[in-house]
C-alpha positions as a printed Julia matrix, in Angstrom:
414×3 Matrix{Float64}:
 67.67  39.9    50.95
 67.68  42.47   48.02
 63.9   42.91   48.05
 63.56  42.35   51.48
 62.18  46.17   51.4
 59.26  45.11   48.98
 58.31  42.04   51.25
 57.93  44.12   54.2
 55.98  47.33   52.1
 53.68  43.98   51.1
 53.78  43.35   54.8
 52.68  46.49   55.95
 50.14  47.34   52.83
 47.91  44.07   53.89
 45.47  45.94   56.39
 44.79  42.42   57.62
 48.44  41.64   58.37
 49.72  41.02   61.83
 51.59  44.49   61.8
 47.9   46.34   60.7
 45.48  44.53   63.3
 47.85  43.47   66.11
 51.3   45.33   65.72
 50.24  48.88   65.5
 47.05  50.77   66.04
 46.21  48.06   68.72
 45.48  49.7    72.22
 45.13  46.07   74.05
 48.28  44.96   72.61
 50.5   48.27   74.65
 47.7   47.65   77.65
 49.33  44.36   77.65
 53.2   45.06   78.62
 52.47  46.63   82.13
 50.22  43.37   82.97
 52.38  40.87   81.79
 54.84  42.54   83.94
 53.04  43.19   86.81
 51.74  38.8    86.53
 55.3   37.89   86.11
 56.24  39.45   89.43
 53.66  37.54   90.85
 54.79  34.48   89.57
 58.31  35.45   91.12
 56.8   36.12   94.59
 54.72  32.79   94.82
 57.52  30.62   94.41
 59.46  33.3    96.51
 56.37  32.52   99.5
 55.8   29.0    98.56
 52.07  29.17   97.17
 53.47  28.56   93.88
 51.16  25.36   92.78
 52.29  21.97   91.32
 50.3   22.56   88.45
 49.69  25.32   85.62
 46.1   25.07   86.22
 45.0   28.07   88.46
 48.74  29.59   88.55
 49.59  32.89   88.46
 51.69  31.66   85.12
 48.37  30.07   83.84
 47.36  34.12   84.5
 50.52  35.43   82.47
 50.43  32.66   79.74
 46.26  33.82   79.4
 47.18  37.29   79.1
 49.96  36.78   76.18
 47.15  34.12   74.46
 44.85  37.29   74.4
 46.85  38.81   71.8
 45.65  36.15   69.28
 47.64  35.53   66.18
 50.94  35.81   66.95
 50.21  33.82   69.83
 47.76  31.47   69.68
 49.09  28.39   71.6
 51.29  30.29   73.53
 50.23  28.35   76.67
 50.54  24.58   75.29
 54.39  24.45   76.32
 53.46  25.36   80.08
 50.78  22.65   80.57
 51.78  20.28   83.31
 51.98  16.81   81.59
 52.08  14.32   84.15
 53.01  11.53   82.24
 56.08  13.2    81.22
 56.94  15.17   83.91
 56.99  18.25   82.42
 57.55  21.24   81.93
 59.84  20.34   85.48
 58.78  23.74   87.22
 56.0   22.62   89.13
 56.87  19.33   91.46
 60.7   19.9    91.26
 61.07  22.58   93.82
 64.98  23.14   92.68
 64.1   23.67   89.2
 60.59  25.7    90.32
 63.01  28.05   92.15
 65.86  28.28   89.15
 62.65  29.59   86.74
 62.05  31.91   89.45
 65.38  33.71   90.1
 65.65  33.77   85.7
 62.47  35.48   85.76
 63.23  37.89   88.37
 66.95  38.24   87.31
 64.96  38.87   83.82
 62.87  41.29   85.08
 65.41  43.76   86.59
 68.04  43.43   84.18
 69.85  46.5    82.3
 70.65  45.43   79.21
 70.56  41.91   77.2
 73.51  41.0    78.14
 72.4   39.75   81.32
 69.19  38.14   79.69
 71.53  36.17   77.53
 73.72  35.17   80.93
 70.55  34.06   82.28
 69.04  32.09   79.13
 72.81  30.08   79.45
 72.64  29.06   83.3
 68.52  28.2    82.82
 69.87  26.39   79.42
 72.85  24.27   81.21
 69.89  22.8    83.89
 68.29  21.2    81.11
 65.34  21.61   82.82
 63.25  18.81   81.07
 60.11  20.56   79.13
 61.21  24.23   79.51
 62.88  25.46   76.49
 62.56  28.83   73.89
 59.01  29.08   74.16
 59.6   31.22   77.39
 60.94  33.7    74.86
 57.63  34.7    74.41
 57.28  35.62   78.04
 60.9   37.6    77.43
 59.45  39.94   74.75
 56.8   41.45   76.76
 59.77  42.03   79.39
 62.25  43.65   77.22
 60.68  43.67   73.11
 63.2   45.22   71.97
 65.68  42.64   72.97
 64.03  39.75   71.98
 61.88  38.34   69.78
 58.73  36.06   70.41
 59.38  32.5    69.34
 56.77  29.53   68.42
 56.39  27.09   65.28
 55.02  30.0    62.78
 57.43  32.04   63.79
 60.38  29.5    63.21
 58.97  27.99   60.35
 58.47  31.67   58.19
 62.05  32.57   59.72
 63.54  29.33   57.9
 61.59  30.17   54.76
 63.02  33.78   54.72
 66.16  33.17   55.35
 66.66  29.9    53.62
 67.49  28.01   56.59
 66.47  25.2    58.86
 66.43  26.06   62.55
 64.2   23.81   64.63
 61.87  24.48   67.88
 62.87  23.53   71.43
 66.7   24.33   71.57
 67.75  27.99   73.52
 70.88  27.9    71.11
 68.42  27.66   68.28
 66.47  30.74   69.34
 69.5   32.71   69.77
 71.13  31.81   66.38
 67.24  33.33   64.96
 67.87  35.89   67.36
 70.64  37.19   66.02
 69.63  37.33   62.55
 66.56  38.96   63.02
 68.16  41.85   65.44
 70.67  41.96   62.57
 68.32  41.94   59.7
 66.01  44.29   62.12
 68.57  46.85   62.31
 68.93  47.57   58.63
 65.29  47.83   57.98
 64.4   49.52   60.93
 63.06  52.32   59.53
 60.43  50.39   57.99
 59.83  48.48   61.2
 60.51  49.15   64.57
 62.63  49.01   67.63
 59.93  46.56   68.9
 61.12  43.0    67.74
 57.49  42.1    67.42
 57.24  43.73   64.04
 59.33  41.86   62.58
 58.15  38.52   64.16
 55.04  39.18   62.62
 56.57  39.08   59.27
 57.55  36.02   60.29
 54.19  34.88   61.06
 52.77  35.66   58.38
 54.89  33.89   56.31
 55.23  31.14   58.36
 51.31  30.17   58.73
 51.48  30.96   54.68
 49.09  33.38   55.3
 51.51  36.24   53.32
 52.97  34.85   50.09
 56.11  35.83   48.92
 56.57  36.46   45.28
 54.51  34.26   42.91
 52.62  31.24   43.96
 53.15  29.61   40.42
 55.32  27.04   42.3
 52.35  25.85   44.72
 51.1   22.86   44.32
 46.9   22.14   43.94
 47.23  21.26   48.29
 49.6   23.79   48.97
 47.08  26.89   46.86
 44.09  25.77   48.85
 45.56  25.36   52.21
 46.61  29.13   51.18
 42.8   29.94   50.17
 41.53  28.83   53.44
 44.15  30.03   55.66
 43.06  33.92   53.74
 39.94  33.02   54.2
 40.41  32.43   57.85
 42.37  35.4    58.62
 39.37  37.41   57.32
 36.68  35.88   59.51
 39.36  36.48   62.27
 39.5   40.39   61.37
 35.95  40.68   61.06
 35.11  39.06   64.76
 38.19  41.05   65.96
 36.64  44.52   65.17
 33.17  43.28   66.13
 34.95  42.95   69.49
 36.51  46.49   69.01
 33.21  48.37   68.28
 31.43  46.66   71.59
 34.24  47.59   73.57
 34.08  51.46   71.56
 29.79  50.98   72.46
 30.59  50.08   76.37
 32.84  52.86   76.86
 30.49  55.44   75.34
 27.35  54.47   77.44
 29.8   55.04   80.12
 31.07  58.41   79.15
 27.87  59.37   78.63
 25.95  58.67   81.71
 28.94  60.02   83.4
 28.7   63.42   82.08
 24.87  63.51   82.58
 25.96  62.84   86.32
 27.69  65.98   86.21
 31.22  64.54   86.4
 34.51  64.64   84.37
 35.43  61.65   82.25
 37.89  60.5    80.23
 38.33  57.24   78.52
 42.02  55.31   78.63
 44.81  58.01   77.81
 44.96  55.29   74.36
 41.57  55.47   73.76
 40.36  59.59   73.13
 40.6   59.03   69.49
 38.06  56.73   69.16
 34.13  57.44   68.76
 30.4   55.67   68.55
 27.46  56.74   67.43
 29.25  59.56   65.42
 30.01  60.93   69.15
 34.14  61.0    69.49
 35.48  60.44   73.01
 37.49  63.54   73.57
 34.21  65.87   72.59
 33.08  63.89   75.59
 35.75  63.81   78.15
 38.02  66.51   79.85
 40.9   67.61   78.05
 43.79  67.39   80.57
 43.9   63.66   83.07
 44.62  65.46   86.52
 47.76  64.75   88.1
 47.38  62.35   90.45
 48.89  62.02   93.9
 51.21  58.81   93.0
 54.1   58.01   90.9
 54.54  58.38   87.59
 53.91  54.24   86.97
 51.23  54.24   88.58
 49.39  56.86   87.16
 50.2   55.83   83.58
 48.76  52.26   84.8
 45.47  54.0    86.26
 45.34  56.67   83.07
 44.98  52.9    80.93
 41.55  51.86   83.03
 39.23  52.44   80.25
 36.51  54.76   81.82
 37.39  57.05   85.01
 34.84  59.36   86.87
 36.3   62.51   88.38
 34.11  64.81   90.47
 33.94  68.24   89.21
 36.96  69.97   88.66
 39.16  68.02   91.06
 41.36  64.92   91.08
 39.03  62.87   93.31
 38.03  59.85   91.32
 34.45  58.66   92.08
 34.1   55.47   89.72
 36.36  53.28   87.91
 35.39  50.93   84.67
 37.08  48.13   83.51
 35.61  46.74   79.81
 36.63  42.98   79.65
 34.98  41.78   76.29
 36.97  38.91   75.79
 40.38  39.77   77.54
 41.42  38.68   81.26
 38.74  39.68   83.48
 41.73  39.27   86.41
 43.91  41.97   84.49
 41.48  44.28   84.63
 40.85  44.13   88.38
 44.79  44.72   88.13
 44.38  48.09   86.73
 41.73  49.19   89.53
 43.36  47.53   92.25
 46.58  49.9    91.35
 44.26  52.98   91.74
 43.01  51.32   95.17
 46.26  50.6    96.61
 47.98  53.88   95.66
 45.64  56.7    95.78
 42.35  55.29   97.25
 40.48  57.47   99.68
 37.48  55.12  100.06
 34.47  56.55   98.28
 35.77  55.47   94.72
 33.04  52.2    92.76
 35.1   49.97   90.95
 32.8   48.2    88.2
 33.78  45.47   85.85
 32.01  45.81   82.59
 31.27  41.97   80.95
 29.6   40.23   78.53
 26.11  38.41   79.97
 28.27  35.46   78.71
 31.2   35.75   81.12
 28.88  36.41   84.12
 30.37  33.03   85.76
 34.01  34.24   85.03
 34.08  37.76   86.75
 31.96  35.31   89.56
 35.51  33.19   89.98
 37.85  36.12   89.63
 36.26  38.24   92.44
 36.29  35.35   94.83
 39.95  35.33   94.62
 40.88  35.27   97.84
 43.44  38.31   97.47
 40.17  40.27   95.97
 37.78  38.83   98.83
 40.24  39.88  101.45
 40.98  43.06   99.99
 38.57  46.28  100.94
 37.99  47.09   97.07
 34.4   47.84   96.11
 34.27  45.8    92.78
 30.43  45.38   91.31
 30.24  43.95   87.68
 27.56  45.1    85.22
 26.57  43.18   82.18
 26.87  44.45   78.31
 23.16  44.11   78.19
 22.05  46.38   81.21
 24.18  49.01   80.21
 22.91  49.25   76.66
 19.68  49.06   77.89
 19.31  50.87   80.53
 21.9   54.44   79.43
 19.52  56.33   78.38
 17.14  56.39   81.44
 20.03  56.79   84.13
 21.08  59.71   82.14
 17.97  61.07   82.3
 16.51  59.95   85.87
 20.19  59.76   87.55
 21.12  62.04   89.64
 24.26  60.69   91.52
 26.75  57.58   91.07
 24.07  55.25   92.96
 22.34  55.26   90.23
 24.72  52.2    89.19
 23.29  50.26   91.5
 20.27  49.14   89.81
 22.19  47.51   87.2
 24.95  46.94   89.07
 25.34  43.25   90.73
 28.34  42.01   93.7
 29.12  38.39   95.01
């Protein structure tokens, strides 16, 4: 470990590292936390209420396991462990109604717990159930609980741990995990002042070294297979980074046209509190938006969950929102209605549009999600607009718009 300080500078100086595109400077990575949370309380209250189904498909876990996926890299594949195989029987949370309830109360008892101590009494009783097909991969459900307790866990991760450390722990024991556990909170806490209190830092070295996609030292010992599977693993990461901030500057685009028709309206805007740094078009958000988010008439949760909605409509000078955007490029379409159904539940006073902002592509997925029956049933005025009317069609509601009904000639509902 003597130049463990150079391998993680070399960590940190590749801008197309784990830590540089998903680690820090990463808004939907922190946007994440709060609805992972908020879908693993679900998860406790439908086995609580019984509409917990015998399958992953259509689950509020399926939700939860979608919403981790979304992060990419570090967790591609997060899901696979989850997937009912009937063949097998497992994972045993879905027909076994004993062991559906035992992943319940650990998730809950997860959830509310103080310190890790009680995570690890937890991780013991799941672990002595030997619940067939439910091992260390929920550790990746535990990180966005508590990250600075534990680390995410998968193959990459285990396999760049062993190379690091010069060890060989394997995948699918809990005693495993917390043996790599240990080490990393160990090794984490004498470098953390080149990483972080957030265990995912340091799981992304990991990563990275474990999908060979960071070499350490010099790759004279590779052999002819071993170089080009490192070539084209490079190579991929690239094409990865390039799509990923093709994503980024659509999302940046949608949130402008927003702004901007917004203030032509005559209202105050503001884009996600995360978000005021960025710009298109040479315009920066925060030249366009109000400088101060008005305090809201909730609590302090909520409002940092409803200050994350990426484009809010104020009217003039007050703290009466009028419309509420939701950009959903690529990630859950569900957690964004999340974020406005917080607003409607908490400080709703009925007059507020809540728009979901898609792809023309993903028409047929905000289609499903709003037919949700908890959506359907609910009073919430959700309308969905596609990328292509927006871009299209700014410049003339800015000009011939005179109010927020102006939406609804781009605007489409179910």
């Amino acid at each position: 470990m003597n130049n463990f300080n150079q391998i993680i500078q070399q960590y940190k100086n590749d801008t197309e590292s784990v830590y540089n595109t998903w680690f820090v400077d990463n808004d939907q990575r922190l946007k994440a936390f709060r609805t992972i949370r908020r879908g693993i309380i679900q998860v406790v209250e439908d086995i609580k209420n019984k509409s917990f189904p015998n399958d992953f498909k259509n689950s509020s876990l399926e939700f939860v396991l979608n919403c981790i996926a979304e992060q990419k890299q570090v967790f591609v594949g997060v899901s696979h462990p989850f997937y009912w195989k009937p063949k097998l029987r497992i994972p045993d949370i879905y027909e076994n109604q004993t062991n559906k309830i035992a992943f319940g109360q650990f998730l809950e008892n997860c959830i509310n717990a103080k310190n890790e101590e009680q995570v690890l009494k937890e991780i013991v009783k799941l672990d002595e159930l030997r619940i067939k097909g439910l091992g260390p991969a929920v550790a990746s459900i535990l990180y966005f609980l508590h990250p600075t307790w534990f680390p995410p866990f998968n193959t990459a991760i285990v396999n760049g741990f062993n190379f690091l450390f010069k060890d060989k722990k394997k995948l699918g024991s809990w005693s495993e995990y917390l043996k790599i556990r240990e080490t990393l909170l160990e090794t984490n806490s004498k470098f953390k002042s080149e990483l972080s209190n957030d265990l995912g830092a340091i799981a992304g070295l990991c990563f990275e070294i474990g999908t060979q996609k960071m070499l350490i030292g010099n790759d004279d010992y590779l052999s002819e297979e071993e170089r080009h599977k490192l070539e084209k693993n490079i190579v991929k990461r690239q094409k990865e980074i390039i799509e990923e901030k093709k994503e980024d500057n659509l999302h940046s685009e949608m949130q402008y046209h927003l702004l901007k028709i917004g203030a032509s309206l005559g209202f105050d805007v503001t884009p996600a509190s995360n978000d005021k740094s960025k710009a298109f078009n040479g315009q920066n958000f925060s030249f366009i938006s109000i400088n101060k988010f008005p305090e809201l008439p909730c609590d302090k949760d909520t409002q940092n969950t409803i200050k994350l909605i990426d484009v809010l409509w104020f009217e003039k000078g007050t703290d009466n929102i009028i419309g509420a955007f939701e950009v959903e490029k690529s990630t859950s379409i569900y957690s964004g209605i999340l974020r406005l159904s917080d607003l409607y539940f908490s400080i709703s006073d009925g007059d507020e549009v809540f728009y979901i902002i898609i792809p023309d592509s993903r028409e047929k997925d905000v289609i499903q999600q709003l037919n949700r029956p908890v959506i359907k049933n609910s009073k919430m005025n959700i309308k969905y607009i596609l990328f292509s009317e927006l871009r299209t069609n700014c410049d003339a509601i800015c000009k011939f718009g005179t109010d927020h009904s102006i939406m609804d000639k781009i605007a489409k509902t179910i």
